[in-house]
N, C-alpha and C positions, 0 to 999 in steps of 0.2 A: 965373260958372258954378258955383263950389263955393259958394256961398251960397246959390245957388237948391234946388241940391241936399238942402243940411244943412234950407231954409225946405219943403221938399217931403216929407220920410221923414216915415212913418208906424210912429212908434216900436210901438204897439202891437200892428199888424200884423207887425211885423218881432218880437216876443216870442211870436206865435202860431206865426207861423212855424216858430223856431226850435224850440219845444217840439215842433211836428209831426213836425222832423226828428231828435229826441232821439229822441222814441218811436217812430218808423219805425227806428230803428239799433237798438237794444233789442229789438226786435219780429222783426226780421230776425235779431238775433242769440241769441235763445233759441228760437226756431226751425232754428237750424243742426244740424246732425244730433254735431258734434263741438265741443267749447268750445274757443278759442284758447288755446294754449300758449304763451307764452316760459321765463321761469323760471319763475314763475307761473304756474297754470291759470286762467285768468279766469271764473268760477263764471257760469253760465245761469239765466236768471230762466226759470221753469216758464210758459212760454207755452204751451204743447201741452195745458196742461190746460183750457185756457178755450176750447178747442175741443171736448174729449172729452164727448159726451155719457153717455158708462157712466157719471159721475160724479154724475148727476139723481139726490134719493134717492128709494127706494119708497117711498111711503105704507105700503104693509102692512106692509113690513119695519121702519118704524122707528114702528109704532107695537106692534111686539112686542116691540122695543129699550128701549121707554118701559115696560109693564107687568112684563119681567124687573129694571128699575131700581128696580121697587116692590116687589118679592118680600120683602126684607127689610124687619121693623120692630119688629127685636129694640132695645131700648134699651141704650146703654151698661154696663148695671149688670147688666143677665141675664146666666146663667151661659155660658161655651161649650159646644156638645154633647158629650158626651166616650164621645159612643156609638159605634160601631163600626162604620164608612165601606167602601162598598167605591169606592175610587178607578179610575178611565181616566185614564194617559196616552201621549198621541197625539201623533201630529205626523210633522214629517221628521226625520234623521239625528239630528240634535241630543235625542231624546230617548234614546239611545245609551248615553252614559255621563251623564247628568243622570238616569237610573231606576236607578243604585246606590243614588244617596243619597236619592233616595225612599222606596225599598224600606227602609230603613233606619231613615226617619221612623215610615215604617207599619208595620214591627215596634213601635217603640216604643210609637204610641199605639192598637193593636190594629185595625188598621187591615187594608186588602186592596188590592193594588195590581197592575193589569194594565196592561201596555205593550206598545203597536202603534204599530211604527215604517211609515211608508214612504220608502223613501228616495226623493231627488232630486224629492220632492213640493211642490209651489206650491200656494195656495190657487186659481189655479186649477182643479188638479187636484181638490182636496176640495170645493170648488164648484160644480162640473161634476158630478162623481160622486156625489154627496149621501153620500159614504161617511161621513160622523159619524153623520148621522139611521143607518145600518146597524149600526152599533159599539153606539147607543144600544141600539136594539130588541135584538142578542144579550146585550148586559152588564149593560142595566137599572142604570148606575152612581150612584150619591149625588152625585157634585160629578166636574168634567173636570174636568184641566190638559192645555190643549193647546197647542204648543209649535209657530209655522211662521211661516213670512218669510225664512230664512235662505239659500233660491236664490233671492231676490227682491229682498237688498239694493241691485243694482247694474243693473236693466233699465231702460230707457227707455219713457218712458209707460206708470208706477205707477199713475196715475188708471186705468186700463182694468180692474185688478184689483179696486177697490173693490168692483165688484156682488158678487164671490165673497165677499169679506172680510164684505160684508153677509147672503152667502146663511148662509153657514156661522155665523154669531154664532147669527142666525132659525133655523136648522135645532135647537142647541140648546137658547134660548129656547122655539122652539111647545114643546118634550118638556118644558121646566120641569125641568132639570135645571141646578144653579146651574153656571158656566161660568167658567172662568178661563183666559185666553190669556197667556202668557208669551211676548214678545218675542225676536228673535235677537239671540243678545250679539257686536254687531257686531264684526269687527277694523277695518273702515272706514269710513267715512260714507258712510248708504245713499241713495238716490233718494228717499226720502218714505214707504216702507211704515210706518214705527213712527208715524209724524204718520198717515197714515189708519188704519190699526187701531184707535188709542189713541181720534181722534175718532169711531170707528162705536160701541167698547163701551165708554167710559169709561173714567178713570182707574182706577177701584176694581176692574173686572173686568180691566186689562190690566196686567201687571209688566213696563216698558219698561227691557228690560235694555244697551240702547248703550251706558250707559254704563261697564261692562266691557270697555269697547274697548284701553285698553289694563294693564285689569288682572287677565286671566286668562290662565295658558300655555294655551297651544294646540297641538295634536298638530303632525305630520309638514307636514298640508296647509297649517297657519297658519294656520284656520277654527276648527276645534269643539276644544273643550278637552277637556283633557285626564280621565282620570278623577278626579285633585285640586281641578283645579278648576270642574269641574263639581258637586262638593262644595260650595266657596264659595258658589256659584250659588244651588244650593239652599239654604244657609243666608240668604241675599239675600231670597231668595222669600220662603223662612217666614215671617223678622220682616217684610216687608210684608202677609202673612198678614193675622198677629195683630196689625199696626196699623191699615190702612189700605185692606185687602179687602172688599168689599161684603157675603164668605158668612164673614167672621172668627167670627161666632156659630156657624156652621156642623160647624166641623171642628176636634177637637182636635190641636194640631200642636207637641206637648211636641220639644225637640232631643232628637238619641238620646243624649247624653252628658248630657242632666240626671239627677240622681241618682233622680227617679220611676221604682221599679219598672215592669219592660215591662209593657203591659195584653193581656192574651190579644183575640184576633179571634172575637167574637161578638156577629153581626148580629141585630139585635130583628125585623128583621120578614123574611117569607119571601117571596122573587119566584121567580116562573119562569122563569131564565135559564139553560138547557144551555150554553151559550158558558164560563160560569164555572166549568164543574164542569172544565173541561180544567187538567192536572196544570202543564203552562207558566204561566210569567209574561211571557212576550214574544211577541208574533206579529209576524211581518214580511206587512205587505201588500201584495199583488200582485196582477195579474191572474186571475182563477179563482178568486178565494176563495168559500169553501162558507160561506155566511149561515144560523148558527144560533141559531134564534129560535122563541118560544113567543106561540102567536096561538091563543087563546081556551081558554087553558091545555091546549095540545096541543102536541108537541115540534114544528117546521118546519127541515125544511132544506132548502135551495135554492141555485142556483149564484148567483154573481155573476154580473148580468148585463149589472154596466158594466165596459167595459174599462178598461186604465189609459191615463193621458194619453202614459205613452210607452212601447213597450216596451222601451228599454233599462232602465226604472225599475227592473225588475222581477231580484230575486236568484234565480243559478238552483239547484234544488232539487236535491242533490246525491242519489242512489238505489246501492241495493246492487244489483249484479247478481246476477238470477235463477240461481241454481244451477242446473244438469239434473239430473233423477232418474237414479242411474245403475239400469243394469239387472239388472235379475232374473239370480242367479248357481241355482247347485245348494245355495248356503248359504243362500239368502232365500228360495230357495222354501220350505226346512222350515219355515218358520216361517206358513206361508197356511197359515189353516185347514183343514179337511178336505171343510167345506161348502160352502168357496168353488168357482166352477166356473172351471178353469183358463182359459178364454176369457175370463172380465172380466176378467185380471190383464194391464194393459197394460206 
């Protein structure tokens, strides 16, 4: 009986087999909504994305991904610009205390620097909203740094996000305005956003900060660092700047303790952008915001008329209460003129 057995198996059927059930267990189990636990977390193989169709690329979008990669074709040996930038930078929370030590830069190399934070913002949200292309049109800026992923490190099915990660790259791209994304400086290992970012805009346009994971303090929450070292940070950034950045020819980015005299801020050419002339250097975006913009060199303002992705996002605007006029005594009246007729005085 056992010899019939052993002269009958079909060994190689019996190795399809088993592979079937390898990858059915696999399959089942990166599909489970929670990874098993012991003392060890048993790491899930991303099967959820080989279903997700958001992850198809656009044509039109990545072939505007392709002619921003060619904007550059400065040579090695050309000078840097050392002309006078007016910078945007944008994002969620994290550009908080990372626009000290910008603001710091850009005194040094005569530079101009505006930050618009929104908080608890996903590239959803700026995807959705086409709010870059908005910021573009009031600011008219030289070169973005924009700063987002960091409520994104830890969501389940990161593939869904890509078309926004694609929208918003294209959104700056068609303006042809050079673009730099700076990565969140994880405290823990994310779901994939810094792997898709990095493949939509390239290395050279994207500074993948993870790895500060465990080398910068961090405030209260144990997320965003601190004002020091969000310092570091930007010193991170710079020297990939000036080595290794696609617009390095771009932008002169002296550190503020090099012994180079500060260079005063004076822009060669003139745009029409009212949004600049306001006396802040930070705006918090929120629901309502007034879009001001110049279209066919004429001032435009207009409301915002996308909402935000959440209304908790949004910080509330704190207001002084209206005083009441007190009223007309026997001592205020002397003071109305004589031609006034006592009936208009309310």
């Amino acid at each position: 009986m056992s010899n019939n057995f052993w002269n009958q198996r079909k060994p190689l059927f019996e190795v399809l087999l088993l592979m079937v059930l390898i990858i059915t267990v696999f399959t089942c189990y990166g599909l489970a909504k929670k990874p098993f636990s012991f003392e060890t977390v048993l790491e899930q193989a991303n099967v959820k994305s080989l279903f997700e169709r958001d992850s198809v690329p656009d044509k039109n979008i990545d072939s505007l991904l392709i002619a921003a990669n060619k904007i550059e074709d400065e040579t090695e040996d050309s000078p840097v610009d050392s002309t006078s930038k007016y910078i945007l930078l944008c994002g969620d929370s994290m550009t908080e205390q990372m626009r000290f030590a910008w603001e710091e830069f850009a005194k040094k190399n005569g530079h101009k620097i505006m930050t618009c934070t929104w908080y608890s913002s996903t590239t959803l949200a700026w995807g959705d909203t086409k709010r870059l292309t908005t910021l573009i049109k009031e600011y008219k800026p030289d070169i973005i740094w924009f700063t987002l992923g960091s409520n994104e490190l830890f969501i389940q099915g990161i593939a869904k996000r890509e078309k926004f990660i694609k929208s918003i790259i294209a959104e700056a791209d068609s303006a042809k305005v050079p673009f730099i994304w700076i990565g969140p400086p994880n405290w823990k290992d994310d779901s994939g956003i810094n792997e898709i970012i990095e493949r939509n805009i390239g290395k050279s346009r994207f500074y993948n900060s993870s790895h500060f994971r465990e080398k910068l303090a961090r405030g209260k929450d144990g997320a965003h660092p601190t004002k020091a070292a969000a310092a570091i940070w930007a010193d991170s950034i710079a020297v990939w700047h000036k080595t290794e950045c696609l617009y390095r020819k771009k932008l002169l980015l002296v550190h503020p303790k090099d012994s180079m005299p500060a260079r005063p801020y004076a822009p060669t050419t003139a745009v029409c952008a009212p949004a600049r002339e306001n006396k802040f250097t930070v705006r918090i975006l929120n629901q309502g915001d007034v879009t001001n913009i110049c279209k066919d060199d004429a001032q435009v303002v207009q409301p915002d008329k996308k909402p935000a992705e959440n209304k908790n996002e949004n910080i509330p605007v704190k207001k002084d209460p209206i005083k009441p006029i007190p009223p007309l005594t026997k001592d205020t009246q002397k003071t109305v003129p004589a031609n006034v007729p006592k009936d208009s005085i309310n």
